[in-house]
mmCIF file as gemmi writes it, N, C-alpha and C atoms, coordinates in Angstrom:
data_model
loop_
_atom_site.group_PDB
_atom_site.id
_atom_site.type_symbol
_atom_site.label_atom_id
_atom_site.label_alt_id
_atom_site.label_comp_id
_atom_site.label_asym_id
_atom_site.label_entity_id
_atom_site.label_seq_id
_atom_site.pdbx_PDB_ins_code
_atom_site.Cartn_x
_atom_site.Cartn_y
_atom_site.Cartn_z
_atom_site.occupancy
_atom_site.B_iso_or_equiv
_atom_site.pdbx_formal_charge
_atom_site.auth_seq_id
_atom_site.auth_asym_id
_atom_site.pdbx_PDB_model_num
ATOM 1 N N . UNK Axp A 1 ? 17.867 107.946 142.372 1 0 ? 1 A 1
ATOM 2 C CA . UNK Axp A 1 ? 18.748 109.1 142.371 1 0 ? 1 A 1
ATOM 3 C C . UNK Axp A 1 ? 20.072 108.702 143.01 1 0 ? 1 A 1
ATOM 4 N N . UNK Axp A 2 ? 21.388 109.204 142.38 1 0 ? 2 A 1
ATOM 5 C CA . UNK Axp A 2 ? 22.465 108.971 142.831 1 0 ? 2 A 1
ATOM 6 C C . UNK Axp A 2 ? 23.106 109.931 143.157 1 0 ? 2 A 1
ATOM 7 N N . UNK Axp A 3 ? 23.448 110.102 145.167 1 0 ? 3 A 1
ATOM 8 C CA . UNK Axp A 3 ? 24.195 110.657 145.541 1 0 ? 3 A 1
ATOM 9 C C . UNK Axp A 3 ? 25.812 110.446 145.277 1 0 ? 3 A 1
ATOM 10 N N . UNK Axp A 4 ? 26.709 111.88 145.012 1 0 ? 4 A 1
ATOM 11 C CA . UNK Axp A 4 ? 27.63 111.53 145.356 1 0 ? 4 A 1
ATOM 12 C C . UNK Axp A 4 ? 28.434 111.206 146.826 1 0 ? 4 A 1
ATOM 13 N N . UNK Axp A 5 ? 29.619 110.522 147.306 1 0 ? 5 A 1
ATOM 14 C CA . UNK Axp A 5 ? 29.749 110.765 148.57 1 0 ? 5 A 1
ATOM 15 C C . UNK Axp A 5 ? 29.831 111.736 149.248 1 0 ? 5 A 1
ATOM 16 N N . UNK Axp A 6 ? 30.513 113.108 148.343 1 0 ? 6 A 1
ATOM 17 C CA . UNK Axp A 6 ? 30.672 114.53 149.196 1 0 ? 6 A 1
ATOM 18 C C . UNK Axp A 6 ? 29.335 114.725 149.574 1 0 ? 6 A 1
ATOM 19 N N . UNK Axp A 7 ? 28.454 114.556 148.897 1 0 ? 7 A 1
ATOM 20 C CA . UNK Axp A 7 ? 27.001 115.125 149.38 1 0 ? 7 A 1
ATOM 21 C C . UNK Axp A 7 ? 26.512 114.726 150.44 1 0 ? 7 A 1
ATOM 22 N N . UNK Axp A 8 ? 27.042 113.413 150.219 1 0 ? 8 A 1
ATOM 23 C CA . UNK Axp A 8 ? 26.228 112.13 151.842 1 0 ? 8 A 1
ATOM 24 C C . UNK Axp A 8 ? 26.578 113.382 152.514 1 0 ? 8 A 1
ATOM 25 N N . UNK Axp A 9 ? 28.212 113.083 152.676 1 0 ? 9 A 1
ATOM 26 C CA . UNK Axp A 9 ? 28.75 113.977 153.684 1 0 ? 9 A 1
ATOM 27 C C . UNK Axp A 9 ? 28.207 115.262 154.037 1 0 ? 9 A 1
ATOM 28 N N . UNK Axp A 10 ? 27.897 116.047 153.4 1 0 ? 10 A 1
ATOM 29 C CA . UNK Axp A 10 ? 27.719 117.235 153.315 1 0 ? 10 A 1
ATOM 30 C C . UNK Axp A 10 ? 26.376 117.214 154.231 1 0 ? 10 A 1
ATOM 31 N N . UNK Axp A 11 ? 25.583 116.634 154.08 1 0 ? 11 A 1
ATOM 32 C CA . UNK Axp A 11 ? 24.03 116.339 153.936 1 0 ? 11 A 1
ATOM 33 C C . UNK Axp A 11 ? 23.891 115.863 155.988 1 0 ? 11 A 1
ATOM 34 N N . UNK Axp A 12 ? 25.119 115.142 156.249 1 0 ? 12 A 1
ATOM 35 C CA . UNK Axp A 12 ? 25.281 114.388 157.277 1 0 ? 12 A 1
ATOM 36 C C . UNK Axp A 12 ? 25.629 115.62 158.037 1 0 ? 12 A 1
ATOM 37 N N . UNK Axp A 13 ? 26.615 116.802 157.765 1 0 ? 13 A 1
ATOM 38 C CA . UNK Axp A 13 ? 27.019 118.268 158.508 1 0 ? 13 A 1
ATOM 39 C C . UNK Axp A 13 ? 26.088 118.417 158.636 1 0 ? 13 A 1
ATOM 40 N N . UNK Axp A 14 ? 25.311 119.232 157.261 1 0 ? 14 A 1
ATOM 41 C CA . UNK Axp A 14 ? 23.96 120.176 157.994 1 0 ? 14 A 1
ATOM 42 C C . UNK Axp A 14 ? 23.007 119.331 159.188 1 0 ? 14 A 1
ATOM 43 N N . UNK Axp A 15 ? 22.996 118.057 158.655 1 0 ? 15 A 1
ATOM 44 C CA . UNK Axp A 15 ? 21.867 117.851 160.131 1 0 ? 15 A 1
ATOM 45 C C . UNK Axp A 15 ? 22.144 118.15 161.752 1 0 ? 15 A 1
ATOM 46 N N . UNK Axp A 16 ? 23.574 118.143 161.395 1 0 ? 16 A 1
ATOM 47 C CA . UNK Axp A 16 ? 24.12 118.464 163.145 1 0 ? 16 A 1
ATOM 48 C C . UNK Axp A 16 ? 24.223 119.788 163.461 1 0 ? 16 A 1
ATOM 49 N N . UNK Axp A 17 ? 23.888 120.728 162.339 1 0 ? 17 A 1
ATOM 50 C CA . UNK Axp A 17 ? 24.104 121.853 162.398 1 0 ? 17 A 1
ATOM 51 C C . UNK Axp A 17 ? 22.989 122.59 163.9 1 0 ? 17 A 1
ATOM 52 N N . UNK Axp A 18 ? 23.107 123.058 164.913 1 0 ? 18 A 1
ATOM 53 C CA . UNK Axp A 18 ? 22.283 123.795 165.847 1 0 ? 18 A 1
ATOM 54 C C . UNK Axp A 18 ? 21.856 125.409 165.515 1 0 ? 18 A 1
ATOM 55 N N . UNK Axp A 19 ? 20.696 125.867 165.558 1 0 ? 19 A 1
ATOM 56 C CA . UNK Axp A 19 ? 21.274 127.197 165.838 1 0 ? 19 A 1
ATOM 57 C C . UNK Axp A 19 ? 20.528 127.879 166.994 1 0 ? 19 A 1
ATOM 58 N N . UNK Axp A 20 ? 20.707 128.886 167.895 1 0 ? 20 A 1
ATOM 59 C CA . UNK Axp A 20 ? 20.268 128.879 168.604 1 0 ? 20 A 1
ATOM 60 C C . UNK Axp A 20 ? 20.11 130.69 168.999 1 0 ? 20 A 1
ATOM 61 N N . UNK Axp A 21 ? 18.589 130.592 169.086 1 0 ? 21 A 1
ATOM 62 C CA . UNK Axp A 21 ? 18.048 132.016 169.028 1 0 ? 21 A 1
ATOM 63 C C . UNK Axp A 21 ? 18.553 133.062 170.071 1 0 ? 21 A 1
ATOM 64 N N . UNK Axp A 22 ? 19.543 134.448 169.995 1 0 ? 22 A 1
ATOM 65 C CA . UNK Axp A 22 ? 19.794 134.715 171.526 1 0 ? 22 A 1
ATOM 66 C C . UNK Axp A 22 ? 18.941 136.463 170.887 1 0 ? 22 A 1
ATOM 67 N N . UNK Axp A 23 ? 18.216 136.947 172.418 1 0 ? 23 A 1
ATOM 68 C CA . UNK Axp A 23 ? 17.636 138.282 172.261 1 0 ? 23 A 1
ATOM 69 C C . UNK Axp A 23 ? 19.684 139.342 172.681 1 0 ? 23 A 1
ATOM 70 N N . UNK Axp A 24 ? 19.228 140.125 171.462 1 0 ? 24 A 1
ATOM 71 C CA . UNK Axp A 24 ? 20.241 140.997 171.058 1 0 ? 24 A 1
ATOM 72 C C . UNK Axp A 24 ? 20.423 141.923 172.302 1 0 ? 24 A 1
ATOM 73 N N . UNK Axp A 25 ? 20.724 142.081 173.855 1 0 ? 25 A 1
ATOM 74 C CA . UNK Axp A 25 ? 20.221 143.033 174.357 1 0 ? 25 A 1
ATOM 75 C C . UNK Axp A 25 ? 21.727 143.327 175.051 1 0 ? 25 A 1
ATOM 76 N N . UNK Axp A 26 ? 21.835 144.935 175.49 1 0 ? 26 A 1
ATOM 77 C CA . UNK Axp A 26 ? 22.985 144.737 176.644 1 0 ? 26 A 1
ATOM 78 C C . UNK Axp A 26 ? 22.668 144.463 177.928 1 0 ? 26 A 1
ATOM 79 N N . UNK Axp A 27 ? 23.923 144.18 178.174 1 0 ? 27 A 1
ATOM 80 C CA . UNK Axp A 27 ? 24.283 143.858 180.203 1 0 ? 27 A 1
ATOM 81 C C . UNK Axp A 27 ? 22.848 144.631 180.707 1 0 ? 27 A 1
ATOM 82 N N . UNK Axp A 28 ? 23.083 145.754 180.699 1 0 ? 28 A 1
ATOM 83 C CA . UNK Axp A 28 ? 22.393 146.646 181.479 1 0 ? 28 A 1
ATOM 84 C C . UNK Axp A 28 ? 20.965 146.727 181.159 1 0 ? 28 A 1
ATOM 85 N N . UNK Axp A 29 ? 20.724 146.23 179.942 1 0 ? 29 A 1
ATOM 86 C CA . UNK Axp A 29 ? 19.408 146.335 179.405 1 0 ? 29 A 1
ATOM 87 C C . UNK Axp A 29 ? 18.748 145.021 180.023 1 0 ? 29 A 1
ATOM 88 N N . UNK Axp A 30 ? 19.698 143.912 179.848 1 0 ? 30 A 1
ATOM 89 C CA . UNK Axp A 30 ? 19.031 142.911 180.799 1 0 ? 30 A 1
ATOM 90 C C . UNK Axp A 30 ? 18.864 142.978 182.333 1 0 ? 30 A 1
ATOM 91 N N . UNK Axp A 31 ? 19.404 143.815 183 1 0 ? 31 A 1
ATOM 92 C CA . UNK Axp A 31 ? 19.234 143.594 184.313 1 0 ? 31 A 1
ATOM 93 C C . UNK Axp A 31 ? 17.796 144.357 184.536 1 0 ? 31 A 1
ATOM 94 N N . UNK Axp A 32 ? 18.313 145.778 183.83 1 0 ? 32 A 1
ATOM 95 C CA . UNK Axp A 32 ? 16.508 146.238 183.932 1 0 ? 32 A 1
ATOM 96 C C . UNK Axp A 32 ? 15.438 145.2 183.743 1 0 ? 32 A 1
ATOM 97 N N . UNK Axp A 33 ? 15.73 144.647 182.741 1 0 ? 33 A 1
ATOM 98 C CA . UNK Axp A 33 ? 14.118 143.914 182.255 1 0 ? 33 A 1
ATOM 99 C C . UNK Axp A 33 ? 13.919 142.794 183.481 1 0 ? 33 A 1
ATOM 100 N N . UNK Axp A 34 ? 15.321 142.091 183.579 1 0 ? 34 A 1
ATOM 101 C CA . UNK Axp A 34 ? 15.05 141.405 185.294 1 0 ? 34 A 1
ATOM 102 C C . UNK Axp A 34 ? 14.377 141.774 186.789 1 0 ? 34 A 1
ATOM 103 N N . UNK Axp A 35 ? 14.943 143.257 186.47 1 0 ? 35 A 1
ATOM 104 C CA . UNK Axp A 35 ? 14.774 143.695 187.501 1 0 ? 35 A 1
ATOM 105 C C . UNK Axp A 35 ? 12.757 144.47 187.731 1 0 ? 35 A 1
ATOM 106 N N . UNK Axp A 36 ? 12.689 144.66 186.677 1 0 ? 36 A 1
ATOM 107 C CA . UNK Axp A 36 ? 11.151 145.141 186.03 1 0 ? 36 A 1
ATOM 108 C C . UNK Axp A 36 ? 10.72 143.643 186.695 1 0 ? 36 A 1
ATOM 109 N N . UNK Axp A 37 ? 10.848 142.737 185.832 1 0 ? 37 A 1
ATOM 110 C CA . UNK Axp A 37 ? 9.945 141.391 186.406 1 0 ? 37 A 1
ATOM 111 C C . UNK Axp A 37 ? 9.893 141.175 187.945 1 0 ? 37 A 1
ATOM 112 N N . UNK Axp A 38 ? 11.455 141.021 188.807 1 0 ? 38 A 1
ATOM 113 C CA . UNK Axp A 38 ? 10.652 141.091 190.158 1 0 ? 38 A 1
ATOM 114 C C . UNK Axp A 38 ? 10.113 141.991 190.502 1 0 ? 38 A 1
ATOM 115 N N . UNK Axp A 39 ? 10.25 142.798 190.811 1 0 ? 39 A 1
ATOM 116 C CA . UNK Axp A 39 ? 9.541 144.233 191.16 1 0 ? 39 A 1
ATOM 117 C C . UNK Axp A 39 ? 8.214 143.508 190.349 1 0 ? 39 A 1
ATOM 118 N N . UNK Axp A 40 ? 7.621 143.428 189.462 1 0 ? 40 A 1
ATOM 119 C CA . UNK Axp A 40 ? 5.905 143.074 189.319 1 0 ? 40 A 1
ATOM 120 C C . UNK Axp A 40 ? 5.627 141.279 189.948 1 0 ? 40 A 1
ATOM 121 N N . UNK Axp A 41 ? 7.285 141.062 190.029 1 0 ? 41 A 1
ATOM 122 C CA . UNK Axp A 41 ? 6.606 139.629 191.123 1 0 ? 41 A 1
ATOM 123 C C . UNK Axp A 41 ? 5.982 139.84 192.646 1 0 ? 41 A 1
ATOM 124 N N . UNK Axp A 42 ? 7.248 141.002 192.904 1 0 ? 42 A 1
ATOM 125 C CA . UNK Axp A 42 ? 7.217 141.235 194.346 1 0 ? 42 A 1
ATOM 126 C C . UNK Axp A 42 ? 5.516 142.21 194.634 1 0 ? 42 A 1
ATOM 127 N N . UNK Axp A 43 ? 5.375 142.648 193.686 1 0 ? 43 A 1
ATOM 128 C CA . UNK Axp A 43 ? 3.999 143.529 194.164 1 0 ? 43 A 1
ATOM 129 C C . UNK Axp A 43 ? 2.896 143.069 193.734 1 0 ? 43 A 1
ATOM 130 N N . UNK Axp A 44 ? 2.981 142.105 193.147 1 0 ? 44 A 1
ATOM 131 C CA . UNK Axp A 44 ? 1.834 140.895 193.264 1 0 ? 44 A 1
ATOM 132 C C . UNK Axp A 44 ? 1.564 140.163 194.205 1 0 ? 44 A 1
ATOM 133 N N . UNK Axp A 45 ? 2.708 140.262 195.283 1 0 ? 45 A 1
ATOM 134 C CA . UNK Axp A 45 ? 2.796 139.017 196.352 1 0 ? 45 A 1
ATOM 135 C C . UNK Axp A 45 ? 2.552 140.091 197.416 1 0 ? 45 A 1
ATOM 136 N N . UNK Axp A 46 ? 2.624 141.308 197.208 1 0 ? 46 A 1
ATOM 137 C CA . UNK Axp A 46 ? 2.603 142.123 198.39 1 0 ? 46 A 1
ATOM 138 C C . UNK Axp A 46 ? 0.598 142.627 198.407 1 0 ? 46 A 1
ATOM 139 N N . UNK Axp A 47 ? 0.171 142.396 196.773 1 0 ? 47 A 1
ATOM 140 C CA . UNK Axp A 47 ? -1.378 142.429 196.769 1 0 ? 47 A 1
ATOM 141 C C . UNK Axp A 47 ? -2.246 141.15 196.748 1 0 ? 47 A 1
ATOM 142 N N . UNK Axp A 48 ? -1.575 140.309 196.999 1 0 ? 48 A 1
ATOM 143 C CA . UNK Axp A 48 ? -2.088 139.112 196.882 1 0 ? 48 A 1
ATOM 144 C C . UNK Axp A 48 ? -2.06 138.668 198.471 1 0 ? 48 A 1
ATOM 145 N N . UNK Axp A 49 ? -2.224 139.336 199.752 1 0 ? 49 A 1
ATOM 146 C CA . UNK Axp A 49 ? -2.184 139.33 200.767 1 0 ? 49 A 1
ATOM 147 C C . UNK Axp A 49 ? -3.366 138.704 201.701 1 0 ? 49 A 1
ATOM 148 N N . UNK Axp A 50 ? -4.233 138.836 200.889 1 0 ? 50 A 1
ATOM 149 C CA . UNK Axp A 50 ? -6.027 138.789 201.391 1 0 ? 50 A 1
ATOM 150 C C . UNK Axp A 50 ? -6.744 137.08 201.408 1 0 ? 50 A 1
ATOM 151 N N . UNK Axp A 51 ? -6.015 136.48 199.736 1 0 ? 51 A 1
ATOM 152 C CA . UNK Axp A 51 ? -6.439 135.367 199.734 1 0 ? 51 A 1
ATOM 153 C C . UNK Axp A 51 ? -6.206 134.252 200.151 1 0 ? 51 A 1
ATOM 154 N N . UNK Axp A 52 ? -6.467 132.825 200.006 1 0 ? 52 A 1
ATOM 155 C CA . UNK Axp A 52 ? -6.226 131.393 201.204 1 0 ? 52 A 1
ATOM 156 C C . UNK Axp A 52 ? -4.915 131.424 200.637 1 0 ? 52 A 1
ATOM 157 N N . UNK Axp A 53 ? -4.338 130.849 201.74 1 0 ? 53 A 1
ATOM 158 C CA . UNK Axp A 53 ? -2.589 130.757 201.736 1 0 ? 53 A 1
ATOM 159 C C . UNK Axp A 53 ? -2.11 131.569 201.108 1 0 ? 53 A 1
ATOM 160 N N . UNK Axp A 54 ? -2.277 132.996 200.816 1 0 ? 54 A 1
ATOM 161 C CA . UNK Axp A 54 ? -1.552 133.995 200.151 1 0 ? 54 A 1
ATOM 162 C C . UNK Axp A 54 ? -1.202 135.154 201.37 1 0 ? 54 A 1
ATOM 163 N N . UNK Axp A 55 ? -1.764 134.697 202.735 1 0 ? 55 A 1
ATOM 164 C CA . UNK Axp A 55 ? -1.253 135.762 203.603 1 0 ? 55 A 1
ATOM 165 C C . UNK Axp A 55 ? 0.577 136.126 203.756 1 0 ? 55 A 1
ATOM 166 N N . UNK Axp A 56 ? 0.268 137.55 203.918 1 0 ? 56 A 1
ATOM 167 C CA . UNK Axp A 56 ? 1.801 137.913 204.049 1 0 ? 56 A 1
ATOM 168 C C . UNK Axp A 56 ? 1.872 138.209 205.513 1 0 ? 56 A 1
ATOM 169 N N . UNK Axp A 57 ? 2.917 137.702 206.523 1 0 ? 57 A 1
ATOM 170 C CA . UNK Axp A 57 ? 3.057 137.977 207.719 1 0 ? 57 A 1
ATOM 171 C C . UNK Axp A 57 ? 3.528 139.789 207.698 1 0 ? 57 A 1
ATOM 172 N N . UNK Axp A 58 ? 3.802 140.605 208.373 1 0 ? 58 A 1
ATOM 173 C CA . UNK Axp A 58 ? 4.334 141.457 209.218 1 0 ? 58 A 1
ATOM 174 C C . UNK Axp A 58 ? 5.641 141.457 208.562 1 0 ? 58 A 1
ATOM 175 N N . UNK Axp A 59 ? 6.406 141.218 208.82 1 0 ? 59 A 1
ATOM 176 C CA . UNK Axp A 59 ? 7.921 140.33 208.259 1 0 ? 59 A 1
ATOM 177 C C . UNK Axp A 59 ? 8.413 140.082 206.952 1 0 ? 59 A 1
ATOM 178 N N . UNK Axp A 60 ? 7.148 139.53 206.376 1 0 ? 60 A 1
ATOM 179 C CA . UNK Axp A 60 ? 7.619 139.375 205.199 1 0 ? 60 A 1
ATOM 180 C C . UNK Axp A 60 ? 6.806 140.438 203.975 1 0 ? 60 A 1
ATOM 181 N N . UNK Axp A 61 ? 6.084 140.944 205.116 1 0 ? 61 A 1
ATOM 182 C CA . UNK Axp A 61 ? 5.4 142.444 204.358 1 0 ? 61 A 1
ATOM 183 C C . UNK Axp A 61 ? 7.005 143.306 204.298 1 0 ? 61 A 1
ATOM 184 N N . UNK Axp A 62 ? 7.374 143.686 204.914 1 0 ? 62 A 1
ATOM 185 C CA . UNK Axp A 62 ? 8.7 144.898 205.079 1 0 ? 62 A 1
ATOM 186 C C . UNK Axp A 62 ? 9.746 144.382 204.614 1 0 ? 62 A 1
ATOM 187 N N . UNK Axp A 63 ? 10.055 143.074 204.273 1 0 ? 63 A 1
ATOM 188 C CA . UNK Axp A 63 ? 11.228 142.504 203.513 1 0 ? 63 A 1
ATOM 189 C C . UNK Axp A 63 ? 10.583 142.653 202.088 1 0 ? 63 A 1
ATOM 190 N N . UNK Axp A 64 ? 9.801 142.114 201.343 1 0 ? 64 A 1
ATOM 191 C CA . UNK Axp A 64 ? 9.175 142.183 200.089 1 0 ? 64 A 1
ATOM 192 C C . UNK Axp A 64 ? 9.097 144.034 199.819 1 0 ? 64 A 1
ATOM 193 N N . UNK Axp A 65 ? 8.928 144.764 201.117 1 0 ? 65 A 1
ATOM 194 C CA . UNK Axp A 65 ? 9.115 146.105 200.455 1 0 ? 65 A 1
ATOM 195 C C . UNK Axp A 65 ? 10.681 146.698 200.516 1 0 ? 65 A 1
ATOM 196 N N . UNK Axp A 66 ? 11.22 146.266 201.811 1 0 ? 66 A 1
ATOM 197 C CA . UNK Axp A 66 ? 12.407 146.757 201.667 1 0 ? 66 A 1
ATOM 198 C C . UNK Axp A 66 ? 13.155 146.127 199.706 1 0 ? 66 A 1
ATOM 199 N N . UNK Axp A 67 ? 12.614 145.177 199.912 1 0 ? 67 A 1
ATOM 200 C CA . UNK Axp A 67 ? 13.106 144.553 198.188 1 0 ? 67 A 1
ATOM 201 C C . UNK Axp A 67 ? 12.904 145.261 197.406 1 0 ? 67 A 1
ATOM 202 N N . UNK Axp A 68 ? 11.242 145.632 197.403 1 0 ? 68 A 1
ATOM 203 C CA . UNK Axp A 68 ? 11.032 146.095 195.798 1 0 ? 68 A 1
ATOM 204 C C . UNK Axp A 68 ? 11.695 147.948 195.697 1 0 ? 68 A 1
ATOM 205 N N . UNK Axp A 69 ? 12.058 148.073 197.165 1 0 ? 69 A 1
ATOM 206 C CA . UNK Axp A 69 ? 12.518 149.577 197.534 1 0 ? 69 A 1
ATOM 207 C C . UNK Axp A 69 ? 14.288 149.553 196.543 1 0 ? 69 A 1
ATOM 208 N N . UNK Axp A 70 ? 14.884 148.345 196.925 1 0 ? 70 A 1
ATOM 209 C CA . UNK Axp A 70 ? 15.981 147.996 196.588 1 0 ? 70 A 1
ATOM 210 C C . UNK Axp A 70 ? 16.489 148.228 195.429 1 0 ? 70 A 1
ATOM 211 N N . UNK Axp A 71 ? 15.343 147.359 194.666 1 0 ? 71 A 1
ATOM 212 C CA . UNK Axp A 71 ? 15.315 147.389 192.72 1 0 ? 71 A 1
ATOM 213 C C . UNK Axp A 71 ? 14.487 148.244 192.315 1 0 ? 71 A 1
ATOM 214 N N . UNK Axp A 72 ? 13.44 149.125 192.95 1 0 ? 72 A 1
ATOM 215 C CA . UNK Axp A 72 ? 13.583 150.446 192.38 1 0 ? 72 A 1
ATOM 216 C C . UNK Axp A 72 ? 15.478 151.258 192.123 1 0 ? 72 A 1
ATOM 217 N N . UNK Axp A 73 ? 15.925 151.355 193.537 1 0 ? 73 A 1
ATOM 218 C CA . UNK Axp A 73 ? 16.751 152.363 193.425 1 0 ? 73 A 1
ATOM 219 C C . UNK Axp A 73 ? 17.966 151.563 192.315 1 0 ? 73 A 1
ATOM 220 N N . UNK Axp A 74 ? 17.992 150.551 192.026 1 0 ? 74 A 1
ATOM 221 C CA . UNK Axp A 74 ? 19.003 149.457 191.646 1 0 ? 74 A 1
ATOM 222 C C . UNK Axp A 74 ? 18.234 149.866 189.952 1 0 ? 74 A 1
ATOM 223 N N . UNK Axp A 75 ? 17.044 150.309 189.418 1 0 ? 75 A 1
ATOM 224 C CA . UNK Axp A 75 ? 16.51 150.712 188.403 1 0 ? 75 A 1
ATOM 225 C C . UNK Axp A 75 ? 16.933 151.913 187.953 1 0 ? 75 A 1
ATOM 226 N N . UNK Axp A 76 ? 16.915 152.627 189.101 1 0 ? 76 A 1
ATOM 227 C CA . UNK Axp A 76 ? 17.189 154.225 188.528 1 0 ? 76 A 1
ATOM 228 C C . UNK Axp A 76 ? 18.492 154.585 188.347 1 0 ? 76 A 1
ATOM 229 N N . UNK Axp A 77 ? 19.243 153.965 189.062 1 0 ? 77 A 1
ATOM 230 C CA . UNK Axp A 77 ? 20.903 153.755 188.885 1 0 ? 77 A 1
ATOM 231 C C . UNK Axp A 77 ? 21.382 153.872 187.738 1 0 ? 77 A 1
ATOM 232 N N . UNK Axp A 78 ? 20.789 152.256 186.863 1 0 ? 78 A 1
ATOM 233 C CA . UNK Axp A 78 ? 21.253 151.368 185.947 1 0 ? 78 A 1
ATOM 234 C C . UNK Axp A 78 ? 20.712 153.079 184.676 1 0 ? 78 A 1
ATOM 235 N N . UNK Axp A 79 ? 19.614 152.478 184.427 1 0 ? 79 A 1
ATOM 236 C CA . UNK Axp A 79 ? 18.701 153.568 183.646 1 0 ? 79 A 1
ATOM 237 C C . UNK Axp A 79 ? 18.913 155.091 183.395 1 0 ? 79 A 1
């Protein structure tokens, strides 16, 4: 089979061609969904208190809540 050269060429573009998948969302729609994920990080870590090396001190019990207290109100804002 005989290529012409435009084709090489042509053939040589598309391979460099990238494309790259982005989720369609707004500003605000992303911070919620960020903000949803810590908030279920932070209250996993606040029930996960009991097991080996998963203790939460005193300290870092009331910071992890003052947090998830934070991005609640930082939720209802946005929302």
């Amino acid at each position: 089979m005989i290529e012409s050269l435009s084709t090489l060429k042509y053939a040589e573009r598309a391979k460099k061609i990238l494309n790259v998948a982005t989720i369609n969302e707004s500003a605000q729609d992303k911070i919620i969904r960020e903000l949803r994920a810590e908030n279920e990080e932070l209250k996993k870590k606040l029930g996960g208190g009991g097991g080996i090396g998963g203790g939460v001190s005193d300290d870092q019990l009331k910071e992890l809540q003052d947090q998830l207290e934070a991005n609640r109100l930082a939720m209802e804002e946005k929302g």
